[in-house]
C-alpha positions as CSV (number, residue, x, y, z in Angstrom):
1,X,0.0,0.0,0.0
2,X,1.3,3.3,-1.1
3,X,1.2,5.4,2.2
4,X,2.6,8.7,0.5
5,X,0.6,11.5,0.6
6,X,0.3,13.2,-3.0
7,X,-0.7,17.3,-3.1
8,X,-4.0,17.8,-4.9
9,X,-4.4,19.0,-8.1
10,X,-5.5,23.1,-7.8
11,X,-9.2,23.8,-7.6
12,X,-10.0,25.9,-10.6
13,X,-11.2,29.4,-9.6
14,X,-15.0,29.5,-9.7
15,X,-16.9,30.2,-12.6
16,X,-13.4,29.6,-14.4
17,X,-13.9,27.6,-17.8
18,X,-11.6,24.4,-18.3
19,X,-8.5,25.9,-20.2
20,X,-9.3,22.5,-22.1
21,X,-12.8,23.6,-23.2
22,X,-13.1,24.8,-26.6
23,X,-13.7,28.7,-27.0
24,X,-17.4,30.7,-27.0
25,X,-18.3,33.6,-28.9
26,X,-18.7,34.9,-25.5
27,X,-15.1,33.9,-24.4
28,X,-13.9,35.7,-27.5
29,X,-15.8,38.9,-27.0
30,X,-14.2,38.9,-23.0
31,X,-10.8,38.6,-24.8
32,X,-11.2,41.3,-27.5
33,X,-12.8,43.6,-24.6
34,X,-9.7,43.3,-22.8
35,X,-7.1,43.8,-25.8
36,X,-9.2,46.9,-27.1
37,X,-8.6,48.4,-23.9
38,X,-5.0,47.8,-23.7
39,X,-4.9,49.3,-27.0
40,X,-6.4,52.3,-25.8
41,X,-4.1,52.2,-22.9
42,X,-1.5,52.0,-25.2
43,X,-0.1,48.5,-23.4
44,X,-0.4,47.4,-26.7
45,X,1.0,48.6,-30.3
46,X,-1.3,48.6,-33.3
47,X,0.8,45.9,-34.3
48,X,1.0,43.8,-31.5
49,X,-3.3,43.9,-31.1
50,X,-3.4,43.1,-34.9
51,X,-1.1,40.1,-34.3
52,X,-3.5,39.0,-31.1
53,X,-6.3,39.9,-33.2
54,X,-5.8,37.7,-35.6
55,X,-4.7,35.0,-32.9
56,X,-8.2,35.6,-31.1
57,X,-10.2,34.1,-34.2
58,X,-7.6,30.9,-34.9
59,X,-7.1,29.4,-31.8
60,X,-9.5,26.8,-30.5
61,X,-9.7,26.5,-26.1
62,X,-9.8,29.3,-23.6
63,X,-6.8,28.2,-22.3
64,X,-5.2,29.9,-25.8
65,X,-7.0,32.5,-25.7
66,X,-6.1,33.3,-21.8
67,X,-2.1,33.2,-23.4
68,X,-2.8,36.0,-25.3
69,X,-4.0,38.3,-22.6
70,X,-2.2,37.3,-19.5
71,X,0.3,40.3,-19.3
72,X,-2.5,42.5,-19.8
73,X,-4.9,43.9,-16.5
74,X,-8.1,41.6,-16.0
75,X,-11.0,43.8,-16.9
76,X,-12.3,46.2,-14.7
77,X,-8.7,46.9,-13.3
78,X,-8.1,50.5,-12.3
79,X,-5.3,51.7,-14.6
80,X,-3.6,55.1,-14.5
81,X,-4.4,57.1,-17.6
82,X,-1.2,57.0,-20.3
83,X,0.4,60.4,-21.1
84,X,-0.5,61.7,-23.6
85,X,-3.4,60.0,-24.7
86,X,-7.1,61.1,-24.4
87,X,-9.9,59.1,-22.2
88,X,-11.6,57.1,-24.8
89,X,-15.7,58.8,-25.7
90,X,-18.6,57.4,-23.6
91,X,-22.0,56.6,-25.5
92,X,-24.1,59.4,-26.0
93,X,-26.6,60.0,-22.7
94,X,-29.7,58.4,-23.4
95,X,-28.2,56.1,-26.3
96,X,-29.1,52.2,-26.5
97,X,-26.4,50.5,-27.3
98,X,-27.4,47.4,-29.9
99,X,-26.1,44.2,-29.4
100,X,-26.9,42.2,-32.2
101,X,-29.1,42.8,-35.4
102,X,-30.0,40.6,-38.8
103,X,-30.4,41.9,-41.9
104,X,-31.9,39.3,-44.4
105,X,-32.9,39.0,-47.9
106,X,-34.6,36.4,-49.6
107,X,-35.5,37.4,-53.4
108,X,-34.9,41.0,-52.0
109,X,-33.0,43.3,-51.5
110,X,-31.5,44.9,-48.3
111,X,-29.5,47.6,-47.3
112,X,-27.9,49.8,-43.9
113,X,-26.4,52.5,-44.5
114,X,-26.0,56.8,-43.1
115,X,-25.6,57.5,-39.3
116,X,-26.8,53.9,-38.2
117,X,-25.1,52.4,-35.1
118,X,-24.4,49.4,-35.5
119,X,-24.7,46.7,-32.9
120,X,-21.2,44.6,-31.8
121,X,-22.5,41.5,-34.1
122,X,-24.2,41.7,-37.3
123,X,-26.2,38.6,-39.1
124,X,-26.4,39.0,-42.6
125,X,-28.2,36.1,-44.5
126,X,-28.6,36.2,-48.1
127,X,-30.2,33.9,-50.4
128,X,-30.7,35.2,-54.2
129,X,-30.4,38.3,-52.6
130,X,-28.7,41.9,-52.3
131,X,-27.4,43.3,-49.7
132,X,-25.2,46.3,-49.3
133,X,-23.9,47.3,-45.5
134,X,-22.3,51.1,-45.4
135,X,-20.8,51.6,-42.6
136,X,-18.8,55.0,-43.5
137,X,-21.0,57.4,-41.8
138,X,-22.2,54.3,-39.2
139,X,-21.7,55.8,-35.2
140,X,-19.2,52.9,-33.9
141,X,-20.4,52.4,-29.7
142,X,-18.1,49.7,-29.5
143,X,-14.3,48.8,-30.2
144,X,-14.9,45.6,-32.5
145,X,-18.1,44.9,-34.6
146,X,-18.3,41.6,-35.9
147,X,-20.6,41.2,-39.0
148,X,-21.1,36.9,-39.8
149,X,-22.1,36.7,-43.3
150,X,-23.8,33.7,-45.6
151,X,-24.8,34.2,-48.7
152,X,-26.5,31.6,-51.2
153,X,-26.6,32.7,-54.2
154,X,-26.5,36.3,-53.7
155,X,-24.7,39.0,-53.3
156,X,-22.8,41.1,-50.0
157,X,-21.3,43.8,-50.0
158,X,-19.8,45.4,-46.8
159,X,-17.9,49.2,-47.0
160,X,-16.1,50.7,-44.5
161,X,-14.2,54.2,-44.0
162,X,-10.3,53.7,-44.5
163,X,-8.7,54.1,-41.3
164,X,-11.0,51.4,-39.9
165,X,-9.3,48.2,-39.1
166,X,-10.5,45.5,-41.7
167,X,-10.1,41.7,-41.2
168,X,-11.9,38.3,-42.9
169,X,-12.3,35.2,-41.9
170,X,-14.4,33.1,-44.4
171,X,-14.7,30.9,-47.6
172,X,-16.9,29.6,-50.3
173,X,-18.2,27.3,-52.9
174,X,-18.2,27.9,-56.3
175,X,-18.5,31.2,-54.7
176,X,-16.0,34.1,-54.0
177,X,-15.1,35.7,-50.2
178,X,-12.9,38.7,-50.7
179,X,-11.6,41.1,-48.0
180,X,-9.4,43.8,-49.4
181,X,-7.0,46.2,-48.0
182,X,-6.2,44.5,-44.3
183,X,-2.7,45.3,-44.9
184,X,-3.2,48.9,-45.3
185,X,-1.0,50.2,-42.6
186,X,-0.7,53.5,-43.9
187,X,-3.8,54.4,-43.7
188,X,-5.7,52.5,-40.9
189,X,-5.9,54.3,-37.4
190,X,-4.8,51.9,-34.2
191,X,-7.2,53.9,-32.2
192,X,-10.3,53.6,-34.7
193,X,-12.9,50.8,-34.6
194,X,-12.1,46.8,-35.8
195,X,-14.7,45.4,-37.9
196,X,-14.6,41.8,-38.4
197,X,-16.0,40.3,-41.5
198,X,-16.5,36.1,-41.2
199,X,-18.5,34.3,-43.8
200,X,-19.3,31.7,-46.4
201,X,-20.3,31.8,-49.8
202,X,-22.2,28.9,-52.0
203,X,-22.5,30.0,-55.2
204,X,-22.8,33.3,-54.3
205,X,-20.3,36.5,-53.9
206,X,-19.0,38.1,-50.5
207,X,-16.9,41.3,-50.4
208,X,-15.6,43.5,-48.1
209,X,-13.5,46.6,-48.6
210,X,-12.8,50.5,-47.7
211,X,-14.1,53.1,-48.9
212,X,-11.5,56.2,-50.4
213,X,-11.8,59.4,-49.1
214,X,-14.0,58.2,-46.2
215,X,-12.7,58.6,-42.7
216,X,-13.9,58.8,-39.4
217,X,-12.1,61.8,-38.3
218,X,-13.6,63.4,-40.8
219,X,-17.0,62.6,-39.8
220,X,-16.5,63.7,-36.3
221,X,-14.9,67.1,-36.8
222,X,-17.7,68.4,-39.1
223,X,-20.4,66.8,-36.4
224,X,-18.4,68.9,-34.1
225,X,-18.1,71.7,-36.2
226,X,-21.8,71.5,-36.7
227,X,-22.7,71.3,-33.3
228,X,-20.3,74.6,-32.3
229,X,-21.7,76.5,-35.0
């Protein structure tokens, strides 16, 4: 009989997931909260929360996704403002805050577009359909917007401003899922929104690109300028 006392294994904290268990969208939204802060902290360089980023949508268990934010403050940490940088805007007073919306069309057409806001995740189902989502003049209230697209046998389009943060995550059959300009350093803003763009196309055409000439620093001054004047 083996009298040696062996230690026990660690309770997990509680409410903790299994870093075993395989990742939520709600686990990824905690995650992305948590590096869009540190971005706006400036913990993080634009490049280093476009590496994580991209990270955040390939790996499979928490316990990958936890890697990617462990030298960063748990959410809800007081943190001493950075130099130099100003307090990121609060919603408007009064202002609902979407969380989710779905935009279908079946035979039809659909379309959102002007001074819309937006909600943090987007359904977009198209089947012999059109739909068209502008989101150059769209009021962001969150740091990432996620838009999940399918379309069969139709067509999405998605346009954002060009110092917007674009990435895609998708595929299709005997279809076409194109995101263009993710590499545009030059002209993408580390402090503007992230808009996701994940989808699948069967027999049908998904794209997803920025708009030239539209910015959302130029949207904001001339609100600004408009409300002064």
């Amino acid at each position: 009989m083996d009298l040696e006392k062996k230690p026990a294994a660690p309770a997990a904290a509680p409410g903790a997931a299994p870093a075993e268990l395989r990742a939520s969208d709600a686990d990824r939204d905690r995650i992305a909260a948590i590096l869009a802060d540190a971005l706006a902290e400036g913990r993080l360089t634009a490049e280093e929360h476009s590496d994580r980023l991209d990270s955040l949508y390939a790996v499979k268990t928490v316990g990958e996704l936890e890697v990617l934010v462990r030298d960063l403050p748990a959410p809800g940490a007081a943190a001493a403002p950075a130099y130099g940088r100003a307090p990121a805007p609060s919603p408007l007073p009064g202002a609902a805050v979407p969380v989710s919306e779905t935009v279908v069309a079946v035979c039809s057409s659909a379309t959102r577009k002007g001074r819309w806001r937006p909600g943090a995740h987007t359904r977009v189902v198209s089947v012999l359909g059109d739909v068209n989502i502008d989101l150059t003049e769209a009021v962001f209230e969150q740091q990432i917007t996620e838009i999940n697209v399918t379309s069969v046998l139709g067509n999405v389009e998605v346009l954002v401003p060009e110092n917007v943060t674009l990435r895609g995550y998708g595929s299709g059959v005997l279809g076409n899922f194109e995101v263009h300009g993710e590499g545009r350093a030059e002209t993408t803003d580390p402090h503007a929104p992230v808009v996701i763009v994940r989808g699948f196309a069967l027999l049908g055409n998904i794209e997803a690109r920025p708009k030239l000439g539209a910015r959302l620093v130029d949207l904001a001054l001339r609100l600004r300028k408009r409300l002064d004047g």
